[in-house]
N, C-alpha and C positions, 0 to 999 in steps of 0.2 A: 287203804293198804299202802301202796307207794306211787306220789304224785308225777305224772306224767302228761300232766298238762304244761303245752307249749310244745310237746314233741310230735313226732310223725313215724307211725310204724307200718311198717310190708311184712304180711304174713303169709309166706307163699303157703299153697294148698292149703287155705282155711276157707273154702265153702261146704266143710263137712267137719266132721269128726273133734280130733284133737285139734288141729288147726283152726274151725270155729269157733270151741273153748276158749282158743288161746286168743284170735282177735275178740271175742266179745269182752273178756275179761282187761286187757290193756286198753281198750276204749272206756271200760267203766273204770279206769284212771287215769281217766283225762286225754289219753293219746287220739289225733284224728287216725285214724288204719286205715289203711290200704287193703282191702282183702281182695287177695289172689286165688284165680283157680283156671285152671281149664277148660273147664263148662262155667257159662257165662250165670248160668240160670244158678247155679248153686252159691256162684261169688253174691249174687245178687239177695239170696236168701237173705245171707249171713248177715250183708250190710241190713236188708230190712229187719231184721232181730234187733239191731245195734242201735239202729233207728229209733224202733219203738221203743227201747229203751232210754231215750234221749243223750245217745252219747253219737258220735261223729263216725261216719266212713261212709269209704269210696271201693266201689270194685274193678277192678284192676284184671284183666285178662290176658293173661299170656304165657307160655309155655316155658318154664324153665329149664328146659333141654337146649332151648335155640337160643346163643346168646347177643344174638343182633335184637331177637323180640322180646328179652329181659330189658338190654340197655334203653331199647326205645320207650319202652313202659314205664325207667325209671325217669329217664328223662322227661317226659310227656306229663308226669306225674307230679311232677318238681316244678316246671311251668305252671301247669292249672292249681295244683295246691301248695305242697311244700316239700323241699325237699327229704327224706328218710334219714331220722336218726337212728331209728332201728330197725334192722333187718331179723326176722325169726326166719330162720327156713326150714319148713316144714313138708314141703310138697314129698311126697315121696315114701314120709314115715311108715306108713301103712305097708312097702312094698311095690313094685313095679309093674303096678296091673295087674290081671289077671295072675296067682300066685298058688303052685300046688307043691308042697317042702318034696324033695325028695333028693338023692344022694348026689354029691357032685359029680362023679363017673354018669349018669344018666342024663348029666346036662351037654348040652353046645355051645360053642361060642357066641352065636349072635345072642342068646338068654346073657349070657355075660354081660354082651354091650346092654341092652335094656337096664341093668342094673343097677348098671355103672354111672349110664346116661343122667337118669332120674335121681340117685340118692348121691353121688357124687359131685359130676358134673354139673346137674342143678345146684347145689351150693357154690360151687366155684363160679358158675355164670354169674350169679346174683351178688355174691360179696364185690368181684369186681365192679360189676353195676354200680356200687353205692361207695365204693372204698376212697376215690379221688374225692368226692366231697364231700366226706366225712372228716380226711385229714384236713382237708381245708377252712372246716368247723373246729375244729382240734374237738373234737366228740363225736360219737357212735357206740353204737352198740349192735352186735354180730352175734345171733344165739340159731343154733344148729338145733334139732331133734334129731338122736340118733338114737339107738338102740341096745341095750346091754348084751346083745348078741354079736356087736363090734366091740366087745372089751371079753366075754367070757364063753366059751363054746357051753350052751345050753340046750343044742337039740340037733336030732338027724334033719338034714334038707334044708336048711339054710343058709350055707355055706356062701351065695351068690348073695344074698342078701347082706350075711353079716361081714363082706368083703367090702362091698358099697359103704357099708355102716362104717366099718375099722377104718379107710381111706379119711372117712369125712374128718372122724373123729379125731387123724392125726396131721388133718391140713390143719384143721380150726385150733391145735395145741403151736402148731410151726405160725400159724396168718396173727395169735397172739402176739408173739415175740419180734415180729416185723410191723405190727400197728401200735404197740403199748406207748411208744412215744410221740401220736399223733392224737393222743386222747381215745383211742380204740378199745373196747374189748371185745372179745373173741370168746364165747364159752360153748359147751354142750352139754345138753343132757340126753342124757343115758337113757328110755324109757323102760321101764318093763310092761307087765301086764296093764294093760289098759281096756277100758270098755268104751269105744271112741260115743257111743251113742248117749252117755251117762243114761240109759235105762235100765240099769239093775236089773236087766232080766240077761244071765249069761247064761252057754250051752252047759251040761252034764260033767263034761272033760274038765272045761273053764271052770264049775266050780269046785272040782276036784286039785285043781292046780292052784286055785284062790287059796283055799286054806294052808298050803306051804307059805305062803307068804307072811310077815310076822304081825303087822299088823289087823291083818285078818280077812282084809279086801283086797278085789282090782284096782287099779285108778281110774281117776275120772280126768275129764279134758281141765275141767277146772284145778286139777292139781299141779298140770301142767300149766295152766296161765300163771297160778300165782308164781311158780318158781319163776317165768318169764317176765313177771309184772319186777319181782325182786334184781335180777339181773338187768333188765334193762333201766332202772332205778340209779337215780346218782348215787344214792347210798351203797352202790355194790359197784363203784371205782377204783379198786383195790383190788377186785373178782376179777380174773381174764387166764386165759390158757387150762382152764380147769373142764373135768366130766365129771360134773355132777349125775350121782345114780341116784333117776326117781321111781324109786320100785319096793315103797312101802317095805324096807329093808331084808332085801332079796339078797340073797349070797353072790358078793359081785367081783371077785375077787381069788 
């Protein structure tokens, strides 16, 4: 697909889901990853999948809320292997723990911060992490997962979410334009419907809402790699400041 041998990727929240998808996939192009999570035991999965597939990675433990235990992790990581030419930040996609949609009048403040913390402030901890020595490589790559619910109001009770979302969406459009002349880009995609488990088995609702879609499906985590295998690709040096919508051509607009 797109050669990414010689490079070094960090995928935060990839001991599950989409973020597994997306490090198994950039490893089977060559890249060593980083996979990051929370739980030790899930980072740990993801590397031994990548493993048995004969491609390279390392897990990587640490909370993207705390940005002392971001920086130390990049740093720590840079020593024993190599420095991160790309950053995906994923951790958070899915939502901020524990998550029941309901109207924003019914919410509190501190559900705000949780929000904010994880789908936000975890991308800002981490681009920091990595941004000095990337200019200093004059190359990187910074790719966000956010959500088509931070670009178009698509349902009751998500509104804490798709605030998270819309924030990230317009740092990662603004951290383009202050990196593009150190060899940086900056992108995100947009997700829609996804089935993070790729088991084609989804609920009643889900496949009720699958057939709005034009294509005909959900996505899968590997639809998200490749876009991120593409992106983070030299061939896509010209790409930066952009939301790509990956949502099997969902009305986004």
């Amino acid at each position: 697909m797109f050669d990414l041998h010689g490079r070094t990727a960090l995928v935060t929240g990839a001991g599950q889901g989409v973020g597994a998808g997306i490090a198994e996939l950039l490893a089977a192009q060559g890249a060593l990853v980083a996979v990051n999570d929370l739980d030790a035991a899930r980072a740990d999965a993801t590397v031994k999948h990548i493993r048995d597939a004969g491609h390279q990675a390392r897990a990587l433990v640490f909370d993207v809320t705390d940005p002392e235990s971001v920086a130390d992790a990049v740093r720590s990581f840079a020593h024993d292997a190599a420095p991160v030419d790309i950053l995906v930040n994923n951790a958070g996609n899915a939502g901020a723990g524990a998550f029941r949609p309901r109207p924003f009048r019914e919410t509190e403040p501190h559900e705000w911060r949780r929000f904010t913390e994880v789908n936000l402030f975890g991308v800002m901890n981490c681009a920091k992490a990595v941004l000095d020595g990337m200019a200093d490589r004059r190359h990187g790559r910074i790719i966000t997962i956010a959500s088509g619910s931070g670009v178009v109001g698509q349902a009751i009770g998500v509104s804490l979410y798709a605030a998270a979302k819309g924030g990230a969406i317009a740092f990662m459009r603004h951290l383009a334009m202050e990196t593009a002349a150190d060899g940086i880009t900056a992108n995100t995609i947009a997700l829609g419907m996804i089935d993070p488990a790729a088991s084609g088995r989804v609920a009643d609702h889900t496949r009720e809402l699958a057939k709005r879609i034009p294509v005909g499906r959900i996505g899968l985590p590997d639809d998200a790699g490749a876009l991120c295998a593409y992106l983070a690709s030299d061939q896509a040096a010209w790409i930066t400041g952009q939301t790509l919508h990956l949502n099997g051509g969902s009305y986004t607009s």
